[in-house]
C-alpha positions as CSV (number, residue, x, y, z in Angstrom):
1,X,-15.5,28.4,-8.2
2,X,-15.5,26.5,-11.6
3,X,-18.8,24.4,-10.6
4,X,-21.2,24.5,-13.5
5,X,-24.5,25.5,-11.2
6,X,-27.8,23.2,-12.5
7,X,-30.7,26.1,-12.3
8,X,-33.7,24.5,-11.1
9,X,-34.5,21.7,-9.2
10,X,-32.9,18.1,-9.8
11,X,-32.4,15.1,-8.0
12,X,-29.6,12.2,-8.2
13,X,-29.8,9.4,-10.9
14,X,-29.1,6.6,-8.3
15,X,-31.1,3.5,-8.7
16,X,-28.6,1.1,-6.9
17,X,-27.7,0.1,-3.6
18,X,-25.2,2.7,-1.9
19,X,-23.0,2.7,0.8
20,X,-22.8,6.0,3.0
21,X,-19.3,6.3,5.1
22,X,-19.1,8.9,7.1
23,X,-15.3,9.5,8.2
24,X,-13.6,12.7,10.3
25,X,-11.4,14.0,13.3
26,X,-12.1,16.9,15.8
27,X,-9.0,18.3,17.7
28,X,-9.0,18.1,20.9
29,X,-5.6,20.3,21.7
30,X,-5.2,22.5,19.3
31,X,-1.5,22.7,20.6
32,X,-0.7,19.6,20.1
33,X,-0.4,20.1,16.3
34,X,2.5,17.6,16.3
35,X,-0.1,14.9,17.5
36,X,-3.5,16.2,14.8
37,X,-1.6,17.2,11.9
38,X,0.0,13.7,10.7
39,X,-3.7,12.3,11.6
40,X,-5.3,14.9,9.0
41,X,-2.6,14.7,6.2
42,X,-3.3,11.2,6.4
43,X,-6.2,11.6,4.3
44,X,-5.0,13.3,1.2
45,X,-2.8,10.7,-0.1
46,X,-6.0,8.2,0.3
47,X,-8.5,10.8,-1.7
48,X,-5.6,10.8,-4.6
49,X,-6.0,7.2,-4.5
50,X,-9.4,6.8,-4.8
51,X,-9.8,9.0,-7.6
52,X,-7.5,7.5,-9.6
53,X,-8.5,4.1,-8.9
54,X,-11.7,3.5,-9.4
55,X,-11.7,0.3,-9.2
56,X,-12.2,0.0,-5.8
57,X,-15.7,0.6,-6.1
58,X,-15.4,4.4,-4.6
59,X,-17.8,7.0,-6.3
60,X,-17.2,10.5,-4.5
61,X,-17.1,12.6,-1.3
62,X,-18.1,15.6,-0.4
63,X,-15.7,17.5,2.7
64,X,-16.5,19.9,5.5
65,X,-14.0,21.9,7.8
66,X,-15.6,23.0,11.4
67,X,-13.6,24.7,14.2
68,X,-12.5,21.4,15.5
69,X,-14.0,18.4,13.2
70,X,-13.6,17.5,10.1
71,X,-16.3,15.4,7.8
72,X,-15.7,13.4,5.2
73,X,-19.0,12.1,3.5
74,X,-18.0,9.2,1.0
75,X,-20.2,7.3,-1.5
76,X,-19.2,3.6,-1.9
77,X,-20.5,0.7,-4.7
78,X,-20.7,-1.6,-1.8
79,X,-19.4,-2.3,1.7
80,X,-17.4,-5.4,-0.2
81,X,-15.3,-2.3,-1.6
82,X,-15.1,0.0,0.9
83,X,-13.8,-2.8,3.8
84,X,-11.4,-4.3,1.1
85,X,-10.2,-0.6,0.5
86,X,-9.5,-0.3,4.8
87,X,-7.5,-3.7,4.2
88,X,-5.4,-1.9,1.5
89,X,-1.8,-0.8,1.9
90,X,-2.2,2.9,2.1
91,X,-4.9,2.8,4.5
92,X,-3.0,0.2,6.5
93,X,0.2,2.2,6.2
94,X,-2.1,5.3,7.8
95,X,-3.6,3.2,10.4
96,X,-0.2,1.8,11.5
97,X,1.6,5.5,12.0
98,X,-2.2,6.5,14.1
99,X,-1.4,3.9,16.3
100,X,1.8,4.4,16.5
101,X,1.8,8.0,17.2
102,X,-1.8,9.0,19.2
103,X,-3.6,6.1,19.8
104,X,-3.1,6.7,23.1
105,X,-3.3,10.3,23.6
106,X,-6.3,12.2,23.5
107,X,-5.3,15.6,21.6
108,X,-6.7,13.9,18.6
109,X,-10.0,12.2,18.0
110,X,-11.1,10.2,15.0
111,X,-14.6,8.7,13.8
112,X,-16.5,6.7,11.5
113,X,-20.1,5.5,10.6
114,X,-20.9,3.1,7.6
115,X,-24.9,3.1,6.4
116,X,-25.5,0.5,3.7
117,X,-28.4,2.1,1.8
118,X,-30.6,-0.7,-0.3
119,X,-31.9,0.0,-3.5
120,X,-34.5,2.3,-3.7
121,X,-34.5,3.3,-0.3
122,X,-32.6,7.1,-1.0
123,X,-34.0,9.9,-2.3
124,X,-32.0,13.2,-2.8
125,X,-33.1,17.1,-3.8
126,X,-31.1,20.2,-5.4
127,X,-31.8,23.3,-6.1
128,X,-29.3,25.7,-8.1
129,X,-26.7,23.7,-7.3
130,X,-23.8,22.5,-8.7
131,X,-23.5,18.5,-8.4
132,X,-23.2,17.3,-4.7
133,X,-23.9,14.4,-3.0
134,X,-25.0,11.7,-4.7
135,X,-26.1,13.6,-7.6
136,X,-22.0,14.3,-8.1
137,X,-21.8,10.1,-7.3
138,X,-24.3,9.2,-10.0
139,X,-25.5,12.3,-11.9
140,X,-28.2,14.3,-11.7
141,X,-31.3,14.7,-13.5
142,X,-34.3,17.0,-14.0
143,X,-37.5,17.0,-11.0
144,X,-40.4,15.8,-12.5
145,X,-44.3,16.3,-11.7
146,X,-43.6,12.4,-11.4
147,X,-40.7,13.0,-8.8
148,X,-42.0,16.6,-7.2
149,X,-42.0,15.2,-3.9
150,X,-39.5,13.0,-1.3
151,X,-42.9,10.9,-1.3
152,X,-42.4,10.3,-5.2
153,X,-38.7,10.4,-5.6
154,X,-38.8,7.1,-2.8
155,X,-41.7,5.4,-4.7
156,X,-40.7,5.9,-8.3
């Protein structure tokens, strides 16, 4: 809905290092709302401010809703960034009420993976799609019989 769709084939304009964070929760109890729900508000007031401040070396994210877990995907500068971001005052201020309130009780589970992605070492592919990924982190631009392969797009 509103997502300009790219016809064709395309792949991301990154030629930088990247770093991949990988961030979610899966419910555990689905009745222990009062326990999950602050956990998975906690994240909107974070996404406002890493849109508005770019600063921080954020570049996008993409988000998916399962049954139980949610995924964040999020595209980060460097890793310099994203830890100085979990040092912040609204991240701390989030990680303060977890602990606070379900560290200790399993009706809500959280998780996290970092990949630190050198230069060069990415290569991404989309077809008839609107930007995603890293193509919505960095652009996108048009496959090439250059780029026509993963093969190419990792060598170029």
């Amino acid at each position: 809905m509103g997502k300009e769709i790219f016809s064709g084939r395309y792949t991301s304009q990154n030629e930088d290092k990247i770093v991949v964070f990988i961030i979610g929760m899966r419910i555990n109890k689905w009745w222990a709302i009062h326990k999950w729900f602050p956990v998975f508000s906690a994240m909107g007031p974070m996404i406002q401010e890493l849109y508005t401040n770019r600063d921080t070396g954020f570049l996008s994210l993409e988000t998916f809703f399962g049954l139980r877990t949610s995924l964040m995907v999020q595209y980060w500068k460097s890793e310099d960034g994203l830890l100085a971001y979990a040092k912040g005052p609204t991240h701390m201020k989030a990680w303060k009420s977890f602990n606070e309130k379900v560290r200790n009780n399993d009706a809500v589970g959280i998780y996290h993976e970092t990949y630190i992605v050198p230069k060069g070492k990415s290569e991404s592919i989309y077809g008839n799609m609107p930007l995603f990924g890293l193509a919505r982190a960095f652009g996108n631009k048009a496959i090439t019989p250059a780029i026509n392969s993963s093969r190419k797009r990792l060598d170029a």
